[in-house]
N, C-alpha and C positions, 0 to 999 in steps of 0.2 A: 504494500500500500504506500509507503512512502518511498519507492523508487517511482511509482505512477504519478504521487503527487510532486516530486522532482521534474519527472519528463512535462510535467502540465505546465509548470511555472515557466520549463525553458521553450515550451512550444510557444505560450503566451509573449515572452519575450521578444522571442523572432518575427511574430507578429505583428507586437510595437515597432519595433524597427524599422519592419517592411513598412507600414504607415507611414514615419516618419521619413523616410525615405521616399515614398511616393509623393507623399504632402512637402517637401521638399522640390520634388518636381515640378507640380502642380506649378508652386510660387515661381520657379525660376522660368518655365512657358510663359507664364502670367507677365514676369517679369518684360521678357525680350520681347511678349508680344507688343504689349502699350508704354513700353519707358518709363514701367511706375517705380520709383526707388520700392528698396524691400522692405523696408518699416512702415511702409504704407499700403502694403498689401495684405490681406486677411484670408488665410488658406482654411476652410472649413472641411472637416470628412462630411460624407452627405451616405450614410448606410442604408438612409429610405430610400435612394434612388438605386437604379440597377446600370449597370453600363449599356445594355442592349438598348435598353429605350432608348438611352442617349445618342448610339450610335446609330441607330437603325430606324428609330424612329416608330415600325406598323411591322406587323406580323403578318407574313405572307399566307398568302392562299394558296393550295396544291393547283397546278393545271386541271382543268376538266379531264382528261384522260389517264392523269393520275391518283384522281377520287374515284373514278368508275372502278380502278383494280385496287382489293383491300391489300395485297402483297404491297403493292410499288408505294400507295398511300403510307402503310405502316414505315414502309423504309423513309418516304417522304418526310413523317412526323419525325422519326427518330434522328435526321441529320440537320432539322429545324433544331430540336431541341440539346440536342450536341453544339448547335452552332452558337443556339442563347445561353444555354453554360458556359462553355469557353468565351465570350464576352463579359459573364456576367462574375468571373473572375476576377476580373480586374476593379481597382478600388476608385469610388469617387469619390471627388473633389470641390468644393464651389470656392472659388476664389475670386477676391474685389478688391478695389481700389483705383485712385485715380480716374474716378466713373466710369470705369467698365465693372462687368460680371462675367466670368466663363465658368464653364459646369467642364471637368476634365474626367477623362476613363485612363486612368495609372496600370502601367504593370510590367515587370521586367523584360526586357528586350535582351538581342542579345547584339550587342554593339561590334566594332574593330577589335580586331586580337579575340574574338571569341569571350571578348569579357560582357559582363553584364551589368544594365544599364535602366534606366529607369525613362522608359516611355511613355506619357502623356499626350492625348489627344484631348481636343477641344469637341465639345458636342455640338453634334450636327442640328439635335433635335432637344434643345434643353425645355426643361420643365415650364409650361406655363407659369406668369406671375400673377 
């Protein structure tokens, strides 16, 4: 029991990290996009939001002739839903300042030299105000 509540604390751990590392991103996009100095920028996590909405915006409909066959449909469903998972990996962001607002989808890339790297994109389809 207390080697699990050990592994618990350092999963926790590495997940702060990764946060702060993403939210770290988030700010410096934020940064280069608008020229806002960084003390006046405001990096918030946003865990109500999902990245897929962000990025994608509407959830597709199968073709007509891939609803007609329950095979191809199920495989249809199953590479939609693979596809909104691995999106919905990635962590968001809403960050302000200097009157802007961007909503960002975080998540390690893998950069030059095979090192790795903290990617941020800007939402296509940010949340209603």
């Amino acid at each position: 029991m207390k080697l699990e509540l050990i592994a618990f604390a350092f999963t926790l751990l590495a997940c702060e990290r990764h946060d702060d590392r993403f939210k770290d991103g988030a700010q410096e996009e934020f940064i280069k996009s608008f020229s806002c100095p960084k003390e006046r920028v405001t990096v918030t996590a946003r865990k109500d939001l999902k990245a897929f909405d962000l990025v994608n915006g509407v959830r597709l409909t199968p073709p007509a002739e891939v609803s007609a066959d329950p095979g191809r449909l199920a495989e249809w469903k199953k590479r939609q839903q693979d596809n909104e998972d691995n999106y919905n990996r990635e962590s968001v962001f809403q960050a302000s300042g200097c009157d802007h607002e961007v909503f960002y989808a975080c998540s390690i890339a893998t950069g030059t030299n095979d090192t790795q790297v903290v990617a941020c994109s800007a939402a296509v389809h940010p949340p209603a105000k």
